[in-house]
C-alpha positions in Angstrom: -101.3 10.4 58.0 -104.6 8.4 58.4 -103.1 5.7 56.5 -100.2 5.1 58.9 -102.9 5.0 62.2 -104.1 1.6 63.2 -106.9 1.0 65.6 -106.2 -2.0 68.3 -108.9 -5.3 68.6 -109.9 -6.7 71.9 -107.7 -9.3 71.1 -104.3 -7.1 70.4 -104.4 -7.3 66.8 -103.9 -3.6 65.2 -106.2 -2.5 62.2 -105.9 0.1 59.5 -108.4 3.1 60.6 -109.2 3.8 56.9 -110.0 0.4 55.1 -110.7 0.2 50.5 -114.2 -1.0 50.9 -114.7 -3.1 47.2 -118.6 -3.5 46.9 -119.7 -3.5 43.8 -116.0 -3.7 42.2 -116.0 -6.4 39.1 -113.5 -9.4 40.1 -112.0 -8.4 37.4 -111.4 -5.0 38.2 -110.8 -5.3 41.3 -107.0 -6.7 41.6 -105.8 -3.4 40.0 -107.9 -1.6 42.1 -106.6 -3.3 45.2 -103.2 -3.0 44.0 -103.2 0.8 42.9 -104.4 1.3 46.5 -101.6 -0.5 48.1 -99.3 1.8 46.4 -100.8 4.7 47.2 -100.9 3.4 51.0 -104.1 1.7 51.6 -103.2 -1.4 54.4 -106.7 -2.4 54.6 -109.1 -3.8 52.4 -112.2 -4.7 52.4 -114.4 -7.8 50.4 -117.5 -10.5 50.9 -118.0 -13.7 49.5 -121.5 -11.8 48.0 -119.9 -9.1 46.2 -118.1 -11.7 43.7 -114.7 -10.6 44.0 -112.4 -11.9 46.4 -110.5 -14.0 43.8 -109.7 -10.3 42.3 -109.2 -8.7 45.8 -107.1 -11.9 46.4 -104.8 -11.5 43.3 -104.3 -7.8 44.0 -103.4 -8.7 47.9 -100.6 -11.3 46.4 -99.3 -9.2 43.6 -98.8 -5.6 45.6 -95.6 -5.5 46.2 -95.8 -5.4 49.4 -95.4 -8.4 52.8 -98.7 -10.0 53.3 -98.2 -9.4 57.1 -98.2 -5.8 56.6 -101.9 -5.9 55.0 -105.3 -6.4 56.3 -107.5 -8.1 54.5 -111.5 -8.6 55.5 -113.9 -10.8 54.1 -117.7 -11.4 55.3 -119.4 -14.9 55.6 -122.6 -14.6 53.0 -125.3 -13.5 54.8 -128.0 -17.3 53.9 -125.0 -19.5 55.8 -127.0 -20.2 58.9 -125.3 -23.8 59.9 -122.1 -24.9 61.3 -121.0 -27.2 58.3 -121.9 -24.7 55.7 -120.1 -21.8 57.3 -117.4 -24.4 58.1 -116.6 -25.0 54.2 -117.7 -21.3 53.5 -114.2 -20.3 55.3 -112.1 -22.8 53.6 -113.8 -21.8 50.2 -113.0 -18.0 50.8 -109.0 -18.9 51.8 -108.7 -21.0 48.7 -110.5 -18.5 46.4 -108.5 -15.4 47.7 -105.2 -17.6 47.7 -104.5 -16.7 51.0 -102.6 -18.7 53.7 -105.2 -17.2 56.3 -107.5 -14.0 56.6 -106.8 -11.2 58.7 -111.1 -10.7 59.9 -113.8 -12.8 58.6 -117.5 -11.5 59.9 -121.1 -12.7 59.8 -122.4 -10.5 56.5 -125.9 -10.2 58.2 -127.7 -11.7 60.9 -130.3 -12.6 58.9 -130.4 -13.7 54.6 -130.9 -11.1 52.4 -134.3 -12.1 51.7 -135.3 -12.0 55.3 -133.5 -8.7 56.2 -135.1 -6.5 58.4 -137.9 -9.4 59.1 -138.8 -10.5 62.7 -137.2 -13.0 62.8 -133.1 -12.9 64.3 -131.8 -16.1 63.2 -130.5 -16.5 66.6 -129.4 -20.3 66.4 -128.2 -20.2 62.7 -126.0 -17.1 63.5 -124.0 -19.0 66.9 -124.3 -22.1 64.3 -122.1 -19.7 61.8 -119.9 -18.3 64.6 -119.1 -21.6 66.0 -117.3 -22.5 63.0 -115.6 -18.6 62.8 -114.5 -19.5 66.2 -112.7 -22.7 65.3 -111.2 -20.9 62.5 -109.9 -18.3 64.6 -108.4 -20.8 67.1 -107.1 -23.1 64.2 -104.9 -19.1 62.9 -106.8 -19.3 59.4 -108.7 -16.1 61.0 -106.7 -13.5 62.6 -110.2 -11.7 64.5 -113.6 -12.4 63.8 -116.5 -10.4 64.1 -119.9 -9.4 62.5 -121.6 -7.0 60.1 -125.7 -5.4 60.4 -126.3 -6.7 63.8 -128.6 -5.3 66.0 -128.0 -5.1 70.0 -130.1 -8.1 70.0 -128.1 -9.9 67.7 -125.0 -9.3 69.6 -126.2 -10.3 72.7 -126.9 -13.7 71.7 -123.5 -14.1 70.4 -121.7 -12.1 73.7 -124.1 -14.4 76.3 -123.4 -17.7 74.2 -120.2 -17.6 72.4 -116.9 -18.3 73.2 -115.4 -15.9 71.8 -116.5 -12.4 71.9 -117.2 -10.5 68.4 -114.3 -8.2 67.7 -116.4 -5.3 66.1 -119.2 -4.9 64.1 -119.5 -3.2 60.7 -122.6 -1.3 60.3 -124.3 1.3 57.6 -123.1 4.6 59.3 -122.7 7.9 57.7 -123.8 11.9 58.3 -127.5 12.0 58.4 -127.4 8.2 59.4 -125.5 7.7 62.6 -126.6 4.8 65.0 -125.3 6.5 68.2 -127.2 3.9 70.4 -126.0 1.2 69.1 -122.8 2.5 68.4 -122.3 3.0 72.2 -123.6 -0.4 72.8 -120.8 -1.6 70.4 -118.1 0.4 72.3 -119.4 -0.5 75.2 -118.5 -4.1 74.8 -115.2 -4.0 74.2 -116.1 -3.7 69.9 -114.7 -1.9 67.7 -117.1 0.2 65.1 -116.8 -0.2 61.3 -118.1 2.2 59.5 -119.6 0.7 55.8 -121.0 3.1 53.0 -119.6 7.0 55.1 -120.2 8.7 52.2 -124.4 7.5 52.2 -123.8 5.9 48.4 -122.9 9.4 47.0 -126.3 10.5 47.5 -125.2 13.1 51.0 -123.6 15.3 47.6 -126.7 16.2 47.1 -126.8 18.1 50.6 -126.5 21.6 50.2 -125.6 22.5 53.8 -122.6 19.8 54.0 -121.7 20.6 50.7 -121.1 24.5 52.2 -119.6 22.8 55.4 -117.2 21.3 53.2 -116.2 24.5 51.5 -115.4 26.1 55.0 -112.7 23.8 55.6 -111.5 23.4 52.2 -111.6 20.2 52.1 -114.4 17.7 49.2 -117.9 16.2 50.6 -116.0 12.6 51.2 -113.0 13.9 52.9 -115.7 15.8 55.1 -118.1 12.8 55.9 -115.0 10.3 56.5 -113.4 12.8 59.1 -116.7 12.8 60.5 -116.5 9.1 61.2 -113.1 8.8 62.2 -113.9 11.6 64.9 -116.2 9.6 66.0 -114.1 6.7 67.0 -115.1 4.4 64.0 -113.2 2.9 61.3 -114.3 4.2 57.9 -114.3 1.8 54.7 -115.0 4.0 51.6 -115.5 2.1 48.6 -113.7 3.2 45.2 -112.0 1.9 42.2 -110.2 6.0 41.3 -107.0 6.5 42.7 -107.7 10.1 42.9 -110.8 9.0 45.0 -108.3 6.9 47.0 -106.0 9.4 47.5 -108.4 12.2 48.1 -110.4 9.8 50.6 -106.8 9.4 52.7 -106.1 12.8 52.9 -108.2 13.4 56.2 -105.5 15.7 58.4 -108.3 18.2 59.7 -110.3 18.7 62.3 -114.1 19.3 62.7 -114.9 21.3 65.3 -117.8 20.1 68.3 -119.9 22.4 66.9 -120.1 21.7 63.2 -119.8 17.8 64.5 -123.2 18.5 66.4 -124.6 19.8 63.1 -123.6 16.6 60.9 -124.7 14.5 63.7 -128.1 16.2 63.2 -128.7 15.9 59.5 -131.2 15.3 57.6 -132.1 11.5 56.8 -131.5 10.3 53.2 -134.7 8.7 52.2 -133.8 7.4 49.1 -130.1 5.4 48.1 -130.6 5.0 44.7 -129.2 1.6 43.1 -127.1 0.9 46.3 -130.9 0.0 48.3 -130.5 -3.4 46.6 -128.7 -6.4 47.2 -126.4 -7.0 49.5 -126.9 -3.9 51.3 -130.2 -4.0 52.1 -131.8 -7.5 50.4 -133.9 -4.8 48.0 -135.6 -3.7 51.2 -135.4 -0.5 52.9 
């Protein structure tokens, strides 16, 4: 079972393949969320300083049930913290919100603010600024990995030519119909593991008529389609959901797509259009 399958960092620490992403989850929603998840299986979870919620995600972490060493918990460094000092308090602020001894991955949000997303300029000094104090976290055990979220090759290469320590993976926007394979091999390629944020494209790939049949082939619902999809590709899949019956039907993953029907999805048609989720914090309103 998926939820039992762990995929190793570059530094020897194991993560859940299949991670509760929490977006858009109301902190006060969200412990029972986190908690009904943990019951069902769910090691991984998923949160951000910008989605207002890790206090909730924190809560639900503490009161599971279950040994805090045998879940994974990630949080993301807001994407305007550009400096070493702010990052530096950032961290400490997201430990003593969650109410966690330490955090299992903490990652740059975005290389660049919200505002400025998808702008010219990469925020190259702000973002080693930011990492430097990630670093020192990580060495200090308050952060078991570190990483980074939305960056570009570019991005990474100013961290992997200047940093001390390498970024562990990188969680980007990937989904059928949206799959970065260039970057994604760029990723691999240096030693990173891929996170997979938003597999299901928002909800809006159920409005595709030709995964929707691909889906009835195998017997198997559009999510449980699109997440094997990722996983087959070697990336770690976060899909976000408050259900249980989401959550369990999202876990439940066993099949295989064949090369052939993989080639298709990889082919897909671009979604154009993400509906509320092109705002804030996916996409700073821009697209």
């Amino acid at each position: 079972m998926i939820l039992n399958e762990t995929y190793t960092l570059q530094n020897g620490v194991e993560i859940p393949k299949l991670g509760l992403g929490t977006w858009m989850i109301e902190d006060d929603v969200v412990a029972d969320a986190v908690k009904k998840a943990v019951e069902i299986g769910y090691r991984h979870v998923d949160t951000a300083q910008a989605y207002q919620n890790e206090r909730g995600v924190g809560e639900g972490i503490r009161e599971s049930g279950v040994a805090r060493d045998e879940l994974f918990v990630t949080t993301k460094l807001d994407a305007g913290i550009k400096s070493y000092e702010d990052a530096k308090a950032a961290i400490e602020g997201s430990l003593e919100t969650m109410g966690l001894d330490y955090i299992d991955l903490m990652i740059i949000h975005s290389p660049q603010p919200w505002q400025n997303f998808a702008g010219d300029d990469r925020f190259f000094e702000g973002n080693l600024a930011a990492w430097k104090a990630l670093e020192e976290a990580y060495d200090a055990g308050k952060l078991r990995a570190i990483g980074v979220s939305n960056f570009q090759k570019e991005d990474l290469e100013n961290l992997i030519s200047n940093a001390s320590v390498k970024p562990m993976l990188n969680q980007i926007l990937t989904h059928v119909s949206n799959t970065p394979f260039e970057l994604i091999d760029f990723i691999k390629s240096n030693d990173m593991l891929v996170e997979a944020y938003s597999p299901v494209g928002h909800g809006k790939i159920f409005d595709n008529e030709e995964i929707k049949s691909m889906a009835e082939k195998y017997n198997v619902s559009i999510a449980q389609l699109c997440i094997r999809y990722v996983l087959q590709l070697g990336l770690l899949p976060l899909p976000k959901t408050a259900n249980p019956d989401h959550m369990k039907n999202n876990a439940d993953v066993d099949f295989e797509i064949s090369a052939e029907d993989m080639e298709t999805l990889k082919n897909a048609e671009p979604i154009k259009d993400y509906g509320d989720a092109s705002a804030f914090p996916v996409f700073g309103g821009k697209m």
